[in-house]
DOLOVEX-168095 format. One record per residue (C-alpha): x, y, z; residue in three letters. Coordinates in Angstrom, 2 decimals. Layout:
<rs>
X:Y:Z:ALA
...
</rs>
This chain:
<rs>
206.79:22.15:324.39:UNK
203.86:23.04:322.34:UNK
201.63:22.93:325.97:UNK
203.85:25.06:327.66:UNK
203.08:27.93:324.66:UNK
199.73:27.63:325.63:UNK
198.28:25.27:322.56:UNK
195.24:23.52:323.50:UNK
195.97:20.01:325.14:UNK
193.42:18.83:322.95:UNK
194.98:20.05:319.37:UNK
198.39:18.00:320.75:UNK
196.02:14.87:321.62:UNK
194.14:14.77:318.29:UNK
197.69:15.77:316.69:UNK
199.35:12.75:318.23:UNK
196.71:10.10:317.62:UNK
196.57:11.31:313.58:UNK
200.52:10.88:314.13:UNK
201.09:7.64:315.49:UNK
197.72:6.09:316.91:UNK
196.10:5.03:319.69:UNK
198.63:3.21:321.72:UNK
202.06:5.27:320.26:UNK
199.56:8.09:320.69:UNK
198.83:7.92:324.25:UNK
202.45:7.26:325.41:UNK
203.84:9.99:323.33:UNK
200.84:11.84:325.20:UNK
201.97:11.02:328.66:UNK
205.89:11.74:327.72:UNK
204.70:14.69:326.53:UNK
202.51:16.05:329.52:UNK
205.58:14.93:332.23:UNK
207.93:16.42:330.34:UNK
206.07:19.92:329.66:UNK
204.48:19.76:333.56:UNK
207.87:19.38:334.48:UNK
209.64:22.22:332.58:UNK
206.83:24.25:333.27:UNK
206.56:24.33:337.02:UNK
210.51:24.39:336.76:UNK
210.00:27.80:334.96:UNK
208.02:28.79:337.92:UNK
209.64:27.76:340.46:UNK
212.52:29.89:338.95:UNK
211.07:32.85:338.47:UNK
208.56:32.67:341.49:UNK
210.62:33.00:344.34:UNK
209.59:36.96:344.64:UNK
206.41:35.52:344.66:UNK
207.04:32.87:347.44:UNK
208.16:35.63:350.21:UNK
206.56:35.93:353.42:UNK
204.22:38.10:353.73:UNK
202.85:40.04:356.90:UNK
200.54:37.92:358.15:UNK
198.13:40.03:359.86:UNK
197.06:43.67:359.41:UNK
198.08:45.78:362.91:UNK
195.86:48.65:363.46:UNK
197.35:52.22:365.88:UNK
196.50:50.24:368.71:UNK
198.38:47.72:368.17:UNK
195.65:45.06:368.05:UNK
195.50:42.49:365.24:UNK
192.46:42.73:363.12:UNK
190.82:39.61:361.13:UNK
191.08:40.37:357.30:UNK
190.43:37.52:354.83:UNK
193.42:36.15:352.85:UNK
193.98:37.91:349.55:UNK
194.32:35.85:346.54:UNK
197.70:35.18:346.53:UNK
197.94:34.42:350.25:UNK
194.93:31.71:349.50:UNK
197.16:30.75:346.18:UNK
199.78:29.65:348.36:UNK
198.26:27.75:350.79:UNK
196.09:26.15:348.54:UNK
199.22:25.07:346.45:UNK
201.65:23.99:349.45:UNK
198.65:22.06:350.96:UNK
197.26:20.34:347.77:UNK
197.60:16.30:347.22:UNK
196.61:14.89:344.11:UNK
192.70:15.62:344.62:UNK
193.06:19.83:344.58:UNK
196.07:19.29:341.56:UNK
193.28:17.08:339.68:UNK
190.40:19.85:340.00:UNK
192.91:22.26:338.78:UNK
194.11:20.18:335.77:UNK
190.16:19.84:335.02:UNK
189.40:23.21:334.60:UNK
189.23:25.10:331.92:UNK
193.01:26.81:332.89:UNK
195.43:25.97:329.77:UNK
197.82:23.35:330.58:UNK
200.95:25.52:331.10:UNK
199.71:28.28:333.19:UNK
198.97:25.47:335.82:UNK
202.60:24.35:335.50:UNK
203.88:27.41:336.09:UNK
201.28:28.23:338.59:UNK
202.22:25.38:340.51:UNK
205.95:25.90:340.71:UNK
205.45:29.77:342.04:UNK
203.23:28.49:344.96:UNK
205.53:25.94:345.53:UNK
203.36:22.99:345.35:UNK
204.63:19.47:346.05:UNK
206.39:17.96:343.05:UNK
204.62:14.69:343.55:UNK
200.87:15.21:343.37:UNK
201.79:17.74:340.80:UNK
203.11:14.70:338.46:UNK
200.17:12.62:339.48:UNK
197.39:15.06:338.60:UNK
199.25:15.57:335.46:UNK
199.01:12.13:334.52:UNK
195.79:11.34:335.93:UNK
194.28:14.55:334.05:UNK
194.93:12.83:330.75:UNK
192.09:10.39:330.52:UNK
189.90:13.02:328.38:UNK
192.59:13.52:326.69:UNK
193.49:9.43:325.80:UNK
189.57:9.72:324.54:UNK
190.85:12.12:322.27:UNK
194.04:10.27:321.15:UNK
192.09:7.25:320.21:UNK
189.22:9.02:318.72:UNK
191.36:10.77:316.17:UNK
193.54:7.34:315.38:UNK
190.42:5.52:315.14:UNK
188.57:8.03:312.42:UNK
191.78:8.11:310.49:UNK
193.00:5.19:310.35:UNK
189.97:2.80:309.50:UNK
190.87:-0.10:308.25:UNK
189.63:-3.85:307.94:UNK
187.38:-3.48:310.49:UNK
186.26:0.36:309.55:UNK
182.73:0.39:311.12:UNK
183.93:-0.72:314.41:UNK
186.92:1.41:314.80:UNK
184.50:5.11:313.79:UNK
182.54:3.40:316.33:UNK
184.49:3.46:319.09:UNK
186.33:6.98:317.41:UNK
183.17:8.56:317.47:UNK
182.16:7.55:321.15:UNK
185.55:7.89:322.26:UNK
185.04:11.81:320.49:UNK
181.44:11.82:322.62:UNK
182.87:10.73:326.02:UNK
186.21:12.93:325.78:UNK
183.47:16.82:324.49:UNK
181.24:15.90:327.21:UNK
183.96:15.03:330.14:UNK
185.47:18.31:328.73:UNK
181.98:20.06:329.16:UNK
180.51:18.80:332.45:UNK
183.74:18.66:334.64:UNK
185.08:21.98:334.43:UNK
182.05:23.64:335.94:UNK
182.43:20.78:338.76:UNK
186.04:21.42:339.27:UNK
186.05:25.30:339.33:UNK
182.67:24.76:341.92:UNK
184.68:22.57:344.01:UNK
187.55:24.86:344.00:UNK
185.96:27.64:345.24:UNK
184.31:25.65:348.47:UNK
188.18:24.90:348.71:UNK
189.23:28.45:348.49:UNK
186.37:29.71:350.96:UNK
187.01:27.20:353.28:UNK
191.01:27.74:353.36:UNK
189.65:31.43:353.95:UNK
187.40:30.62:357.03:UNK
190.79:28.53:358.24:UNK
192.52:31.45:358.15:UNK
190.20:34.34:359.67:UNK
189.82:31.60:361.98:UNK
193.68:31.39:362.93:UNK
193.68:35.26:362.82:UNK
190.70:35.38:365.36:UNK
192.19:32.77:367.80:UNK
195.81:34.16:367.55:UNK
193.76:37.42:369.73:UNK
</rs>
């Protein structure tokens, strides 16, 4: 529950490798993440159905003639969640957006329950790195030098995934946006 209230995904990773280690660390990890992803776009899908109404679709000038106008965010919001498979859900998950928010995101668009679960498992792997690289720093034993070894790359890997791939994510999401926005001037053109 601590995800859905917005505490970083990466305080409850280290928290649960301290906890219970790599292997107990990274299941209690994934239970975790289904279970909040789950409540969470539950919550939203709840509460979102004002949000889910249609909406005119196209702006009607005196003359009667339908103009072009470029989806507004929440138009784009919604198509963009119906639509998404697991690729869009994973961009999302990788960018820099806390945890809950996209849960609860996600279940006022309406987005499909499936990739939604997918994403939310396969957007742990930085977060695995993180798991192990706390268990491994705190728990050295026999074989100490080894185990900070692998901690400390583990640590390296899971800071610079969490660096480089949000700016990729939020770059591809805006080609998705803009081209979900040509789509639809597009429809509103040919529907003339």
């Amino acid at each position: 529950l601590a995800m859905l209230m917005f505490t970083p995904k990466t305080a409850v990773s280290m928290t649960a490798g301290t906890l219970f280690g790599t292997v107990t660390g990274c299941l209690a990890m994934l239970f975790v993440a289904l279970i909040s992803a789950s409540i969470g776009y539950l919550i939203g899908r709840a509460f979102g159905r004002w949000f889910r109404k249609p909406q005119k679709q196209l702006a009607v000038s005196a003359d009667q003639t339908p103009r072009s106008s470029p989806p507004s965010l929440r138009q784009a919001m919604m198509i963009l969640g119906r639509d998404a498979g697991v690729g869009v859900h994973l961009l999302v998950r990788l960018a820099p957006i806390p945890t809950g928010v996209i849960s609860y995101s996600m279940g006022i668009v309406g987005a499909k329950v499936g990739p939604f679960l997918i994403a939310a498992v396969l957007g742990l792997g930085p977060q695995f790195l993180y798991v192990h690289a706390a268990s491994a720093l705190l728990h050295a034993g026999e074989n100490a030098f080894w185990q900070q070894l692998t901690g400390a790359v583990s640590l390296t890997i899971a800071v610079a995934a969490s660096l480089l791939l949000p700016p990729v994510a939020i770059e591809q999401l805006k080609q998705i946006r803009s081209t979900v926005t040509s789509e639809r001037k597009g429809d509103v053109t040919d529907n003339r």
